[in-house]
PDB file of N, CA, C and O in Angstrom:
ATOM      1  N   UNK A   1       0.842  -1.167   0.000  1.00  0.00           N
ATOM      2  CA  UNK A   1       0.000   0.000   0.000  1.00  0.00           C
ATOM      3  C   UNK A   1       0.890   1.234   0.000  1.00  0.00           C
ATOM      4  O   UNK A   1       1.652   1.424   0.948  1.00  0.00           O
ATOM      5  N   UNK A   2       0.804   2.384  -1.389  1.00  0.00           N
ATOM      6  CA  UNK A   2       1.747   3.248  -1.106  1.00  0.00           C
ATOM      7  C   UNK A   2       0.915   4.801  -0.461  1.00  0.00           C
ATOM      8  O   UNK A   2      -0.255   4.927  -0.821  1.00  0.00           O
ATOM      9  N   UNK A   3       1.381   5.696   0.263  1.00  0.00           N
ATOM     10  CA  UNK A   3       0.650   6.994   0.682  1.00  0.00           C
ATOM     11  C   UNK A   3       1.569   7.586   0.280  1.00  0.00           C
ATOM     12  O   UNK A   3       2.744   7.287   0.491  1.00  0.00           O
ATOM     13  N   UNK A   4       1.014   8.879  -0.612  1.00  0.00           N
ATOM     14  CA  UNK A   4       1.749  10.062  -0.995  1.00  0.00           C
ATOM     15  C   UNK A   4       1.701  10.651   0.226  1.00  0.00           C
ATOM     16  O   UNK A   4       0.673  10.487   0.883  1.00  0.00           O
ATOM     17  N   UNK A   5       2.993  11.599   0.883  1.00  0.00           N
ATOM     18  CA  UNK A   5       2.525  12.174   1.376  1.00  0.00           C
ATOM     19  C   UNK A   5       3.288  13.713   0.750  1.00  0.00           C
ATOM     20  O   UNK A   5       4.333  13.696   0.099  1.00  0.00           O
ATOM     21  N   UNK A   6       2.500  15.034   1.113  1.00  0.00           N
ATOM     22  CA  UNK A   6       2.956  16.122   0.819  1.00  0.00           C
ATOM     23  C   UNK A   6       2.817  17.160   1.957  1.00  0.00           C
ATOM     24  O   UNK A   6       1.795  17.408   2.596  1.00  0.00           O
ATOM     25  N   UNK A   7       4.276  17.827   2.114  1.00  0.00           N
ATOM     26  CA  UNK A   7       4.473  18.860   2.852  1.00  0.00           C
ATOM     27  C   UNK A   7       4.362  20.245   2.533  1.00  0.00           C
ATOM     28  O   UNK A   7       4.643  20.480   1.358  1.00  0.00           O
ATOM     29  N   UNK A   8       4.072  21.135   3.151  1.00  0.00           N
ATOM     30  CA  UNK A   8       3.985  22.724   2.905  1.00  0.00           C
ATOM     31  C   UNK A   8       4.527  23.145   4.091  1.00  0.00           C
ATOM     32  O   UNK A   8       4.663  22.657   5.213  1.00  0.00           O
ATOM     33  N   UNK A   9       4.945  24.717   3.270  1.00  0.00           N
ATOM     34  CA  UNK A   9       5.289  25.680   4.077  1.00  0.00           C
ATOM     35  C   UNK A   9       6.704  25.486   4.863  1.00  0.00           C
ATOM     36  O   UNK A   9       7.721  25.135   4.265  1.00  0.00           O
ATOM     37  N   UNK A  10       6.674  25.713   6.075  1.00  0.00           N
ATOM     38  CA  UNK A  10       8.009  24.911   7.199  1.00  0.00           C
ATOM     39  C   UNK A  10       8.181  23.921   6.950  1.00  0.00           C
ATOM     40  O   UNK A  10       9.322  23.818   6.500  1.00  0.00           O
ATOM     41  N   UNK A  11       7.569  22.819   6.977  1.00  0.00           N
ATOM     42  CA  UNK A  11       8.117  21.435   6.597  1.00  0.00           C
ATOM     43  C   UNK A  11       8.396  21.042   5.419  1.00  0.00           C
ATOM     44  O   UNK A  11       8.907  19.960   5.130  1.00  0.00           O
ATOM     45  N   UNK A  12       8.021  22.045   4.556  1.00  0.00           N
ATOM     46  CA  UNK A  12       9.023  21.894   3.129  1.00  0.00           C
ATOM     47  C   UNK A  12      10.133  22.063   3.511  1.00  0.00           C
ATOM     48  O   UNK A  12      10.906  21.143   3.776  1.00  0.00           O
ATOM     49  N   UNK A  13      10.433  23.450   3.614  1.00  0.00           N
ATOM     50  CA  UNK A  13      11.516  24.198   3.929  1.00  0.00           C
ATOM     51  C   UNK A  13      12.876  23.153   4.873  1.00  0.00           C
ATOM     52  O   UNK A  13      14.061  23.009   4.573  1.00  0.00           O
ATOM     53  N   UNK A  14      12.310  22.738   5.722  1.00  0.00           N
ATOM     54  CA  UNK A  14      12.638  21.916   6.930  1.00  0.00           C
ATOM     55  C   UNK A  14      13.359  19.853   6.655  1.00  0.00           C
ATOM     56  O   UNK A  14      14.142  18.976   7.021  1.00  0.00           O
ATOM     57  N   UNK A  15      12.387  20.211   5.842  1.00  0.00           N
ATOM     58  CA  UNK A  15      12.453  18.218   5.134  1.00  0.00           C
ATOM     59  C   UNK A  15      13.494  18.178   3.870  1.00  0.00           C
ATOM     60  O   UNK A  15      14.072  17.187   3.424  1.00  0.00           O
ATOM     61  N   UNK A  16      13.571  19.586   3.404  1.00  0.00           N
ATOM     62  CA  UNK A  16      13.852  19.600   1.940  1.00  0.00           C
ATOM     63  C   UNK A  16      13.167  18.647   1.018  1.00  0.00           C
ATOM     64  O   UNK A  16      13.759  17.865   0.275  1.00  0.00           O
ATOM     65  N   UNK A  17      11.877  18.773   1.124  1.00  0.00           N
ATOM     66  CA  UNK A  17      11.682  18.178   0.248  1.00  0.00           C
ATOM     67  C   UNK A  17       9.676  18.697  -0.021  1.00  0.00           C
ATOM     68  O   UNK A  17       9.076  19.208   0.924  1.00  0.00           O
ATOM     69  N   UNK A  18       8.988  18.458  -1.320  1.00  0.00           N
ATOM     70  CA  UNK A  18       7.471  18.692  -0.746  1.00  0.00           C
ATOM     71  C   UNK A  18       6.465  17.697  -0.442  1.00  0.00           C
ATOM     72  O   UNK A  18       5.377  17.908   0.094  1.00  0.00           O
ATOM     73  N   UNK A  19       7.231  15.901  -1.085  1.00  0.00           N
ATOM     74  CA  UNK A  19       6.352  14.897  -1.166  1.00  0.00           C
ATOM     75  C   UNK A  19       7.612  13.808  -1.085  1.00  0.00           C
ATOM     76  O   UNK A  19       8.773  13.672  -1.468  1.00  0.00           O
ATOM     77  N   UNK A  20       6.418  13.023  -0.204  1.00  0.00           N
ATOM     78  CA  UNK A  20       7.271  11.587  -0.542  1.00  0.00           C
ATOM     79  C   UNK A  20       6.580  10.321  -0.413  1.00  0.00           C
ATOM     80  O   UNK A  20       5.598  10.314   0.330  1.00  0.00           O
ATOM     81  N   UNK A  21       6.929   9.187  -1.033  1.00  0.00           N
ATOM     82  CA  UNK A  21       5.848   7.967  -0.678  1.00  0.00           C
ATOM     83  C   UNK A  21       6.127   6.999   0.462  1.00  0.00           C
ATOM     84  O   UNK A  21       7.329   7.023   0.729  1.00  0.00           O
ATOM     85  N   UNK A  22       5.570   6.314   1.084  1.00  0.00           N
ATOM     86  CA  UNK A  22       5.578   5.931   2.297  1.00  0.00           C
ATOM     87  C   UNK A  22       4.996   4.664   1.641  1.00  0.00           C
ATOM     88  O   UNK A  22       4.184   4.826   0.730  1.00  0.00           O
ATOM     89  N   UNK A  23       5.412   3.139   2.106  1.00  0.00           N
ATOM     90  CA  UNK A  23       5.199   1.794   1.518  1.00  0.00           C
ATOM     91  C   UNK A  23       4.768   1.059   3.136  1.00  0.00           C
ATOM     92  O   UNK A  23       5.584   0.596   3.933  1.00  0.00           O
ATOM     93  N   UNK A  24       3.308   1.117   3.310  1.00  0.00           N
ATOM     94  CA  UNK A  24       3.001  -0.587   3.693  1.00  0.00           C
ATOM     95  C   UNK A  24       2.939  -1.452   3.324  1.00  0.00           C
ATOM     96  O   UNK A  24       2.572  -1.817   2.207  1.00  0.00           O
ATOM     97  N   UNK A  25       3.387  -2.159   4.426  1.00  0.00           N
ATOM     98  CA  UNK A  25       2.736  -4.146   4.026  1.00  0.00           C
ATOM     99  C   UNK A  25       1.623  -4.375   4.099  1.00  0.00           C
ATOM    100  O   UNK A  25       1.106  -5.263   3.421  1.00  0.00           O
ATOM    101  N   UNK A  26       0.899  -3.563   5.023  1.00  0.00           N
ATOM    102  CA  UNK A  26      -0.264  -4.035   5.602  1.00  0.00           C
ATOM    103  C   UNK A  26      -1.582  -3.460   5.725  1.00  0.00           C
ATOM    104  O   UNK A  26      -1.535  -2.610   6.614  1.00  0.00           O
ATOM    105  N   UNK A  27      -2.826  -3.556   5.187  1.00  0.00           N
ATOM    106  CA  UNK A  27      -3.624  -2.528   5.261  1.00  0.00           C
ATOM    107  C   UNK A  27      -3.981  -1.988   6.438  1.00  0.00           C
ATOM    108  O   UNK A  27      -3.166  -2.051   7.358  1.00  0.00           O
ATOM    109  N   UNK A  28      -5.063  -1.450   6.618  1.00  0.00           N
ATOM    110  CA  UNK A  28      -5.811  -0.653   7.912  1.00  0.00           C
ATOM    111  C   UNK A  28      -4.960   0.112   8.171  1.00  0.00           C
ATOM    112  O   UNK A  28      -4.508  -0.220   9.266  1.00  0.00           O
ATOM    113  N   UNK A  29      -4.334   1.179   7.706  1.00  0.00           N
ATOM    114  CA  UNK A  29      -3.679   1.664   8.463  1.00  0.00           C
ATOM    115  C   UNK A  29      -4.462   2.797   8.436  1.00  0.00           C
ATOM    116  O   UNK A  29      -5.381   2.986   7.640  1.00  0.00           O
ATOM    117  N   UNK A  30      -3.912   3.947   9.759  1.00  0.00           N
ATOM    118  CA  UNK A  30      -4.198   5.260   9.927  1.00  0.00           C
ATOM    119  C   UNK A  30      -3.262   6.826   9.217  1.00  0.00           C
ATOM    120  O   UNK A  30      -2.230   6.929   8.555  1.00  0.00           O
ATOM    121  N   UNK A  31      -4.113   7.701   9.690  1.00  0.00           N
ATOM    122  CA  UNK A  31      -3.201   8.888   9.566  1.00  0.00           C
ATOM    123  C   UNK A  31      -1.646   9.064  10.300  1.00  0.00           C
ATOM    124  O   UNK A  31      -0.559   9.463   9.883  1.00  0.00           O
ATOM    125  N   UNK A  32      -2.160   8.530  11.660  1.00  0.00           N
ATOM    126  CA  UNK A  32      -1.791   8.328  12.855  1.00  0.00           C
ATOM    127  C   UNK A  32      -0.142   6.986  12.532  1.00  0.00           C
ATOM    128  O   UNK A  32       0.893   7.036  13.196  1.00  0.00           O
ATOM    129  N   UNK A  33      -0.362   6.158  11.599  1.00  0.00           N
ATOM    130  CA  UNK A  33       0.670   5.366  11.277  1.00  0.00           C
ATOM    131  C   UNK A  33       1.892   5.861  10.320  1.00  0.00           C
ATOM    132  O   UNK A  33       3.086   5.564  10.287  1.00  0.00           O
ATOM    133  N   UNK A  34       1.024   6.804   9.502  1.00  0.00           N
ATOM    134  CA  UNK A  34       1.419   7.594   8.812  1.00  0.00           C
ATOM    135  C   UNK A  34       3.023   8.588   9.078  1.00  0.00           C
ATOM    136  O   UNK A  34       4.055   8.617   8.407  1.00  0.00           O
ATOM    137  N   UNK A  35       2.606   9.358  10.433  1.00  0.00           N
ATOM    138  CA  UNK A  35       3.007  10.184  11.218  1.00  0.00           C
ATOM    139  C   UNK A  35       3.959   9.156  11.765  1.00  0.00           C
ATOM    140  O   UNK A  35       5.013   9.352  11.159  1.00  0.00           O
ATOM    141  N   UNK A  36       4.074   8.434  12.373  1.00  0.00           N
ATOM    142  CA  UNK A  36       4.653   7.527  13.127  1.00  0.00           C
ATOM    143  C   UNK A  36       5.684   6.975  12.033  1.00  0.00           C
ATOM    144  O   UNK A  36       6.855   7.191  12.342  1.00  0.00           O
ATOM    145  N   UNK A  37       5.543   6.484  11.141  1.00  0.00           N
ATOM    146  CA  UNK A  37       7.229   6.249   9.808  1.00  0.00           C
ATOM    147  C   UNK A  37       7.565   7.496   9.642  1.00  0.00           C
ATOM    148  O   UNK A  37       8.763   7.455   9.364  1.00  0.00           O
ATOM    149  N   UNK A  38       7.275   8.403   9.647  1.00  0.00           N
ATOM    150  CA  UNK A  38       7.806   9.700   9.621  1.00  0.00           C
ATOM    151  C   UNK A  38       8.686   9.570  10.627  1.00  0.00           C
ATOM    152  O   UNK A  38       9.818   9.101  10.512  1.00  0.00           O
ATOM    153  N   UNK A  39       8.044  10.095  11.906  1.00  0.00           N
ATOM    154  CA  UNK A  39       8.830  10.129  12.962  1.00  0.00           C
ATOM    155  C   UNK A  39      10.008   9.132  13.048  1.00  0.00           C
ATOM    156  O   UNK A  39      11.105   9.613  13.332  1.00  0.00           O
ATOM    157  N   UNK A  40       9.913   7.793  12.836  1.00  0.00           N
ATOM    158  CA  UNK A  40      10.932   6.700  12.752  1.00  0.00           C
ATOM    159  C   UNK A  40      12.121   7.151  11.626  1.00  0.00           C
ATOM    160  O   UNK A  40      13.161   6.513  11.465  1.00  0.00           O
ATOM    161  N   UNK A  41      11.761   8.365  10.892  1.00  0.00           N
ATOM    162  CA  UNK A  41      13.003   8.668  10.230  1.00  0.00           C
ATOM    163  C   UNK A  41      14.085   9.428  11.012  1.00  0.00           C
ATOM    164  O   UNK A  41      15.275   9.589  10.738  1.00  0.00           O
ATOM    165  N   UNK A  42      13.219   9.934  12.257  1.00  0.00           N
ATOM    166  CA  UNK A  42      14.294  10.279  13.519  1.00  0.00           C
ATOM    167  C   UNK A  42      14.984  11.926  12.386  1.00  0.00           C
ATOM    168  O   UNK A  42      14.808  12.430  11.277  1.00  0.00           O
ATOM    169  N   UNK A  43      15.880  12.164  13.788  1.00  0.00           N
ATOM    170  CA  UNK A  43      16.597  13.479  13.438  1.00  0.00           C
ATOM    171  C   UNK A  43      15.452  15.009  13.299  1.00  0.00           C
ATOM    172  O   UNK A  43      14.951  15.612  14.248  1.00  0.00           O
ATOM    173  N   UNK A  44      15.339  15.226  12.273  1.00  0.00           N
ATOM    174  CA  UNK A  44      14.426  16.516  11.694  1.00  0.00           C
ATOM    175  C   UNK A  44      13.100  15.873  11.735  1.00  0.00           C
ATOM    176  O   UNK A  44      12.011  16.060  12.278  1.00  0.00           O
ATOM    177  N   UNK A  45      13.378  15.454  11.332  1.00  0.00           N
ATOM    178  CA  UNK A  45      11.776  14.585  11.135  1.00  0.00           C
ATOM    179  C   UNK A  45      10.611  13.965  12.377  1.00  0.00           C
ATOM    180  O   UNK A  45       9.395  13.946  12.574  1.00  0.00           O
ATOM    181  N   UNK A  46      11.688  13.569  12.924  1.00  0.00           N
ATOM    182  CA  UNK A  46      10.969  13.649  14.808  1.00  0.00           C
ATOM    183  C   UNK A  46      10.544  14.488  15.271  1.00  0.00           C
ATOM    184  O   UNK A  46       9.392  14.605  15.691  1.00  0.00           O
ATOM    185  N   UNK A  47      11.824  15.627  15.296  1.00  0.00           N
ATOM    186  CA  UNK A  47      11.473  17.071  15.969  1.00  0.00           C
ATOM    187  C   UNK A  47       9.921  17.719  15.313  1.00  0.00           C
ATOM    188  O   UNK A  47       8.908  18.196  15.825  1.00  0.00           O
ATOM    189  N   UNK A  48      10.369  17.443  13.946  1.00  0.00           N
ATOM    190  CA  UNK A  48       9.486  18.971  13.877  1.00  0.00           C
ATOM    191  C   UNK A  48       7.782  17.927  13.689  1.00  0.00           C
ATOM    192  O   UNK A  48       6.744  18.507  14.008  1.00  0.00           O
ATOM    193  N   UNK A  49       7.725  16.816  13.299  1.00  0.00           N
ATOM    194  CA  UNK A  49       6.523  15.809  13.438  1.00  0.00           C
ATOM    195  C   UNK A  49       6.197  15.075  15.176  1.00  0.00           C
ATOM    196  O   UNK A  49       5.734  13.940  15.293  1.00  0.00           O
ATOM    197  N   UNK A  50       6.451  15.739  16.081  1.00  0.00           N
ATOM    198  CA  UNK A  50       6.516  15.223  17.490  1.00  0.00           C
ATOM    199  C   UNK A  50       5.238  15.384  18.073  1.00  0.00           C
ATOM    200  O   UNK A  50       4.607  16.440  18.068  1.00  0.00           O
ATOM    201  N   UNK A  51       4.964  14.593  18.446  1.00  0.00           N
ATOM    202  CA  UNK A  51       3.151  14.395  19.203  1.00  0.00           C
ATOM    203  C   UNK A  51       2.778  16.010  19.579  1.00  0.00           C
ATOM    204  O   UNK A  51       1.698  16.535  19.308  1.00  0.00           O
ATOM    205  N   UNK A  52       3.900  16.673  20.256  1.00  0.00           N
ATOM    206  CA  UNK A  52       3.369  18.147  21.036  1.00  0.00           C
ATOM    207  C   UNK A  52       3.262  19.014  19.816  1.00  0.00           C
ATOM    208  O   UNK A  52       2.792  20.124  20.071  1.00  0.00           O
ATOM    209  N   UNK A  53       3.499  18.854  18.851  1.00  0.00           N
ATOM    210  CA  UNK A  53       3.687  19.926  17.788  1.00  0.00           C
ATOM    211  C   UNK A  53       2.360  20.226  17.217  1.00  0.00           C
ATOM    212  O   UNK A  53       1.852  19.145  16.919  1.00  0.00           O
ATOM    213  N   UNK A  54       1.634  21.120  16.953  1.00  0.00           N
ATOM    214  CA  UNK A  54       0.382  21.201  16.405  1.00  0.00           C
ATOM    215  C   UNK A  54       1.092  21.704  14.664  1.00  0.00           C
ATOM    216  O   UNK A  54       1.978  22.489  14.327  1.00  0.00           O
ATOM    217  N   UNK A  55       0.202  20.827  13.936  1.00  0.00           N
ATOM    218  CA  UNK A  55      -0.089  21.074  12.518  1.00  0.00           C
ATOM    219  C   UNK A  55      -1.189  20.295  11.738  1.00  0.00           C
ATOM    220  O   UNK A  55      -1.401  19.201  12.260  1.00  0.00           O
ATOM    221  N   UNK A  56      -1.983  20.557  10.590  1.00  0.00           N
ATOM    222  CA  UNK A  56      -3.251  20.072  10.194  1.00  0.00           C
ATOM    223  C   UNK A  56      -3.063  19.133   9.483  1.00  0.00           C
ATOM    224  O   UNK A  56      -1.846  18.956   9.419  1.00  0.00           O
ATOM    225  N   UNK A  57      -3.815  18.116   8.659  1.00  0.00           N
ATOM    226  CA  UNK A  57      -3.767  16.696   8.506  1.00  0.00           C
ATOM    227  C   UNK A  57      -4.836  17.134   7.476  1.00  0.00           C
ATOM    228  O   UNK A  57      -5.856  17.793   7.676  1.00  0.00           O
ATOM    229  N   UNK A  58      -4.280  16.526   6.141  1.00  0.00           N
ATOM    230  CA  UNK A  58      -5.680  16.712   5.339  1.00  0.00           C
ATOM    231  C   UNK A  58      -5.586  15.337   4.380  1.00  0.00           C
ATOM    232  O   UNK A  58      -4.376  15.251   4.174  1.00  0.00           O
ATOM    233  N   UNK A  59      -6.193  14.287   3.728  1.00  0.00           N
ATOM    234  CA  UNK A  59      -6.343  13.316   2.966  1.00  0.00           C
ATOM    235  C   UNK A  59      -7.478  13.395   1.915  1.00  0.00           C
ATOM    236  O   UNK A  59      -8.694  13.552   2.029  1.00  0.00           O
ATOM    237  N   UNK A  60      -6.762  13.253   0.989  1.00  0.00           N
ATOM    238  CA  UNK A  60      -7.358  13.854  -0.546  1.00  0.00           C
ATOM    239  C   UNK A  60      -8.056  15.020  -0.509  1.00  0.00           C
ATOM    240  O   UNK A  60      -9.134  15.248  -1.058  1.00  0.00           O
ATOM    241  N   UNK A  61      -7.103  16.075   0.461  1.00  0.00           N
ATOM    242  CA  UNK A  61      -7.910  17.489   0.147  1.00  0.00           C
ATOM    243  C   UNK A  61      -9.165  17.533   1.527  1.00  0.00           C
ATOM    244  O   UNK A  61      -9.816  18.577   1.593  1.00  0.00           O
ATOM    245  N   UNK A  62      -9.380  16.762   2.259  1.00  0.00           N
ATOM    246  CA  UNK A  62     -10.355  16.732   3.277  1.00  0.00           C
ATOM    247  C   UNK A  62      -9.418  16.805   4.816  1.00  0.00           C
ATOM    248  O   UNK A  62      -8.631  15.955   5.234  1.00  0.00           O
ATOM    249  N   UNK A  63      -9.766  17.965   5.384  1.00  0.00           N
ATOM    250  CA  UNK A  63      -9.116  18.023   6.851  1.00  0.00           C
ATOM    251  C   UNK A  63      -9.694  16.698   7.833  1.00  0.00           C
ATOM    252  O   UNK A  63     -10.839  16.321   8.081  1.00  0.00           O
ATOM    253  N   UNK A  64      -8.533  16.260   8.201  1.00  0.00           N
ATOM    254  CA  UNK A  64      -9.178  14.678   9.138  1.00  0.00           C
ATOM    255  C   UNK A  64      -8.318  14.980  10.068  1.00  0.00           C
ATOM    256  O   UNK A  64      -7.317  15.681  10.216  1.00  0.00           O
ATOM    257  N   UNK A  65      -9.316  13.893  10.955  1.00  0.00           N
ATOM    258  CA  UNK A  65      -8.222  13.522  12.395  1.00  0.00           C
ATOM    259  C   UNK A  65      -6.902  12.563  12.425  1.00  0.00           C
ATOM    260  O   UNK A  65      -6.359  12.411  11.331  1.00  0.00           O
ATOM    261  N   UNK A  66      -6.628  12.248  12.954  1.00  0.00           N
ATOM    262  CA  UNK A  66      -5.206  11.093  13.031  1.00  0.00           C
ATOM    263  C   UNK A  66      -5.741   9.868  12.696  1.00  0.00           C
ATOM    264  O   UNK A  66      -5.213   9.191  11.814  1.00  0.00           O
ATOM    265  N   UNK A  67      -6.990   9.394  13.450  1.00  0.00           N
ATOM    266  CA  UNK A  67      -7.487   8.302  13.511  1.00  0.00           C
ATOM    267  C   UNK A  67      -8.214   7.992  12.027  1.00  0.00           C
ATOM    268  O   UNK A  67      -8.870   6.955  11.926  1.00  0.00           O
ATOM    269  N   UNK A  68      -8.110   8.764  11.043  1.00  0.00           N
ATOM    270  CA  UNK A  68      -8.790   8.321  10.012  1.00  0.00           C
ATOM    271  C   UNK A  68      -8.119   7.534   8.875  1.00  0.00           C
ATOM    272  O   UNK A  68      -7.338   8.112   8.118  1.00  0.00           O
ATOM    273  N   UNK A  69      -8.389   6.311   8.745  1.00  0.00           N
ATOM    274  CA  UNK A  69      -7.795   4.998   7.923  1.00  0.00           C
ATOM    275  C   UNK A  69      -7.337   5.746   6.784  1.00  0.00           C
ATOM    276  O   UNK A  69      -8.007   6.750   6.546  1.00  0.00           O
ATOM    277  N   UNK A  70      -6.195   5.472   5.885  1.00  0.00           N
ATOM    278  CA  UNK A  70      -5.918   5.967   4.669  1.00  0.00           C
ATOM    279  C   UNK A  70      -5.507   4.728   3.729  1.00  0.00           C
ATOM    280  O   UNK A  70      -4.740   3.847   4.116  1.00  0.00           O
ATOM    281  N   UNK A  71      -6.081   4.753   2.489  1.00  0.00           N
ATOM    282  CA  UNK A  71      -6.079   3.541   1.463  1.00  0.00           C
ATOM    283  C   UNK A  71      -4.924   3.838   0.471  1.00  0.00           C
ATOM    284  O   UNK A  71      -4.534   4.944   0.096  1.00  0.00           O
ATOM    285  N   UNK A  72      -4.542   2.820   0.185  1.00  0.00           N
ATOM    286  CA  UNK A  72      -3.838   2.969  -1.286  1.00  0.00           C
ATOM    287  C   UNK A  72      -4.206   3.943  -2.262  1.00  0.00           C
ATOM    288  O   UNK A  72      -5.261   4.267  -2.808  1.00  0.00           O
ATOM    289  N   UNK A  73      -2.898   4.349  -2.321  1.00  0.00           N
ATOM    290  CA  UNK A  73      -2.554   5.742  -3.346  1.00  0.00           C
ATOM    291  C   UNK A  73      -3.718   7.006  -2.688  1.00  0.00           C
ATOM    292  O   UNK A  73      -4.369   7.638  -3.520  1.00  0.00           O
ATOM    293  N   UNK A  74      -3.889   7.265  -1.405  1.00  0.00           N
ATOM    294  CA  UNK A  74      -4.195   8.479  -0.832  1.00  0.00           C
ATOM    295  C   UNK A  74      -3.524   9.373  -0.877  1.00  0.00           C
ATOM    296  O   UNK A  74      -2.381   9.012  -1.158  1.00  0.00           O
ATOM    297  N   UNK A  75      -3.632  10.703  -0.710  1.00  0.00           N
ATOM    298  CA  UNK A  75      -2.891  11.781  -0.673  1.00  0.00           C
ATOM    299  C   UNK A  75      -2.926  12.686   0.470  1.00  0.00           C
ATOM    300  O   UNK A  75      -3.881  13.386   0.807  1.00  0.00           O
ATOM    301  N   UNK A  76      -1.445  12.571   1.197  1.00  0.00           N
ATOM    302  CA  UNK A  76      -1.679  12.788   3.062  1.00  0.00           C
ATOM    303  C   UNK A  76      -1.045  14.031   2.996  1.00  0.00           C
ATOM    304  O   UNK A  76       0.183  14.125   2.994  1.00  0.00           O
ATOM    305  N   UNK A  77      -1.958  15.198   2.929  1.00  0.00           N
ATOM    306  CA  UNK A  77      -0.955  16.755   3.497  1.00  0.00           C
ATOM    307  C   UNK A  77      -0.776  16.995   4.398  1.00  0.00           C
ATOM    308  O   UNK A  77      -1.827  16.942   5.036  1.00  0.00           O
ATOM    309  N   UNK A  78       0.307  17.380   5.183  1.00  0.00           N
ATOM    310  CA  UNK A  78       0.644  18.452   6.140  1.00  0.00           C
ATOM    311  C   UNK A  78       1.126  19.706   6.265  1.00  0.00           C
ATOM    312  O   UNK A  78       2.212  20.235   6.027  1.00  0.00           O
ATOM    313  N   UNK A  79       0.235  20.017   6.629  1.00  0.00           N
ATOM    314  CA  UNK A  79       0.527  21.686   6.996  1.00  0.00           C
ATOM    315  C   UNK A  79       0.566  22.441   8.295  1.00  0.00           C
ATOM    316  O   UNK A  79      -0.328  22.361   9.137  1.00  0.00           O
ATOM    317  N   UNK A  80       1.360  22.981   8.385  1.00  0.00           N
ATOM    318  CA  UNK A  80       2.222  23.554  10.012  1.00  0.00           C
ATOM    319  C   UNK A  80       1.420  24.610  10.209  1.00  0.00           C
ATOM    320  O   UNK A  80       0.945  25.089   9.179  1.00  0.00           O
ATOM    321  N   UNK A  81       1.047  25.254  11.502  1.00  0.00           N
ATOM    322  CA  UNK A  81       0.049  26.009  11.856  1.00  0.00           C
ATOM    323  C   UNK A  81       0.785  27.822  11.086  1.00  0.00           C
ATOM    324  O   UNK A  81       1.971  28.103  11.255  1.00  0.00           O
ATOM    325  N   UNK A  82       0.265  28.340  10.669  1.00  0.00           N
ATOM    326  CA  UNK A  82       0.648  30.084  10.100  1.00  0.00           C
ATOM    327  C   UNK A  82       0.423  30.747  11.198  1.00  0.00           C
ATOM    328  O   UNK A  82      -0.318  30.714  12.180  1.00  0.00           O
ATOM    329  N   UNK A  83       1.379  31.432  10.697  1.00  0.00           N
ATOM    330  CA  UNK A  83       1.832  32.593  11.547  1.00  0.00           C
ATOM    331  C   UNK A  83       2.186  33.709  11.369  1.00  0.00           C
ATOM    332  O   UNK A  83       3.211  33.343  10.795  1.00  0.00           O
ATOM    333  N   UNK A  84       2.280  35.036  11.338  1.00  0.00           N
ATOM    334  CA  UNK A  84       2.487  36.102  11.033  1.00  0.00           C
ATOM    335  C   UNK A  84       1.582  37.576  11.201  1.00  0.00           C
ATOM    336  O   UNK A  84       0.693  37.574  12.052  1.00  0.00           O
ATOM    337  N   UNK A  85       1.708  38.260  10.756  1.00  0.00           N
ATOM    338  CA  UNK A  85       0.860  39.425  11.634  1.00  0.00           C
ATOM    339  C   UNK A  85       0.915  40.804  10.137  1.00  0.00           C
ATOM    340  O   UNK A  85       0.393  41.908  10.295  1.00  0.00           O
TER     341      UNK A  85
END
Protein backbone atom coordinates (compact mmCIF):
# COMPACT_ATOMS: atom_id res chain seq x y z
CA UNK A 1 0.00 0.00 0.00
CA UNK A 2 1.75 3.25 -1.11
CA UNK A 3 0.65 6.99 0.68
CA UNK A 4 1.75 10.06 -1.00
CA UNK A 5 2.53 12.17 1.38
CA UNK A 6 2.96 16.12 0.82
CA UNK A 7 4.47 18.86 2.85
CA UNK A 8 3.98 22.72 2.90
CA UNK A 9 5.29 25.68 4.08
CA UNK A 10 8.01 24.91 7.20
CA UNK A 11 8.12 21.44 6.60
CA UNK A 12 9.02 21.89 3.13
CA UNK A 13 11.52 24.20 3.93
CA UNK A 14 12.64 21.92 6.93
CA UNK A 15 12.45 18.22 5.13
CA UNK A 16 13.85 19.60 1.94
CA UNK A 17 11.68 18.18 0.25
CA UNK A 18 7.47 18.69 -0.75
CA UNK A 19 6.35 14.90 -1.17
CA UNK A 20 7.27 11.59 -0.54
CA UNK A 21 5.85 7.97 -0.68
CA UNK A 22 5.58 5.93 2.30
CA UNK A 23 5.20 1.79 1.52
CA UNK A 24 3.00 -0.59 3.69
CA UNK A 25 2.74 -4.15 4.03
CA UNK A 26 -0.26 -4.03 5.60
CA UNK A 27 -3.62 -2.53 5.26
CA UNK A 28 -5.81 -0.65 7.91
CA UNK A 29 -3.68 1.66 8.46
CA UNK A 30 -4.20 5.26 9.93
CA UNK A 31 -3.20 8.89 9.57
CA UNK A 32 -1.79 8.33 12.86
CA UNK A 33 0.67 5.37 11.28
CA UNK A 34 1.42 7.59 8.81
CA UNK A 35 3.01 10.18 11.22
CA UNK A 36 4.65 7.53 13.13
CA UNK A 37 7.23 6.25 9.81
CA UNK A 38 7.81 9.70 9.62
CA UNK A 39 8.83 10.13 12.96
CA UNK A 40 10.93 6.70 12.75
CA UNK A 41 13.00 8.67 10.23
CA UNK A 42 14.29 10.28 13.52
CA UNK A 43 16.60 13.48 13.44
CA UNK A 44 14.43 16.52 11.69
CA UNK A 45 11.78 14.59 11.13
CA UNK A 46 10.97 13.65 14.81
CA UNK A 47 11.47 17.07 15.97
CA UNK A 48 9.49 18.97 13.88
CA UNK A 49 6.52 15.81 13.44
CA UNK A 50 6.52 15.22 17.49
CA UNK A 51 3.15 14.39 19.20
CA UNK A 52 3.37 18.15 21.04
CA UNK A 53 3.69 19.93 17.79
CA UNK A 54 0.38 21.20 16.40
CA UNK A 55 -0.09 21.07 12.52
CA UNK A 56 -3.25 20.07 10.19
CA UNK A 57 -3.77 16.70 8.51
CA UNK A 58 -5.68 16.71 5.34
CA UNK A 59 -6.34 13.32 2.97
CA UNK A 60 -7.36 13.85 -0.55
CA UNK A 61 -7.91 17.49 0.15
CA UNK A 62 -10.35 16.73 3.28
CA UNK A 63 -9.12 18.02 6.85
CA UNK A 64 -9.18 14.68 9.14
CA UNK A 65 -8.22 13.52 12.39
CA UNK A 66 -5.21 11.09 13.03
CA UNK A 67 -7.49 8.30 13.51
CA UNK A 68 -8.79 8.32 10.01
CA UNK A 69 -7.79 5.00 7.92
CA UNK A 70 -5.92 5.97 4.67
CA UNK A 71 -6.08 3.54 1.46
CA UNK A 72 -3.84 2.97 -1.29
CA UNK A 73 -2.55 5.74 -3.35
CA UNK A 74 -4.19 8.48 -0.83
CA UNK A 75 -2.89 11.78 -0.67
CA UNK A 76 -1.68 12.79 3.06
CA UNK A 77 -0.96 16.75 3.50
CA UNK A 78 0.64 18.45 6.14
CA UNK A 79 0.53 21.69 7.00
CA UNK A 80 2.22 23.55 10.01
CA UNK A 81 0.05 26.01 11.86
CA UNK A 82 0.65 30.08 10.10
CA UNK A 83 1.83 32.59 11.55
CA UNK A 84 2.49 36.10 11.03
CA UNK A 85 0.86 39.43 11.63
Amino acid sequence: MKIKVLFFAKLREVFETNQLVITFTESDNKVSDVLTALRHKEGVWAEELNENKSFRIAVNQEMVAEDVVVNDGDEVALFPPVTGG
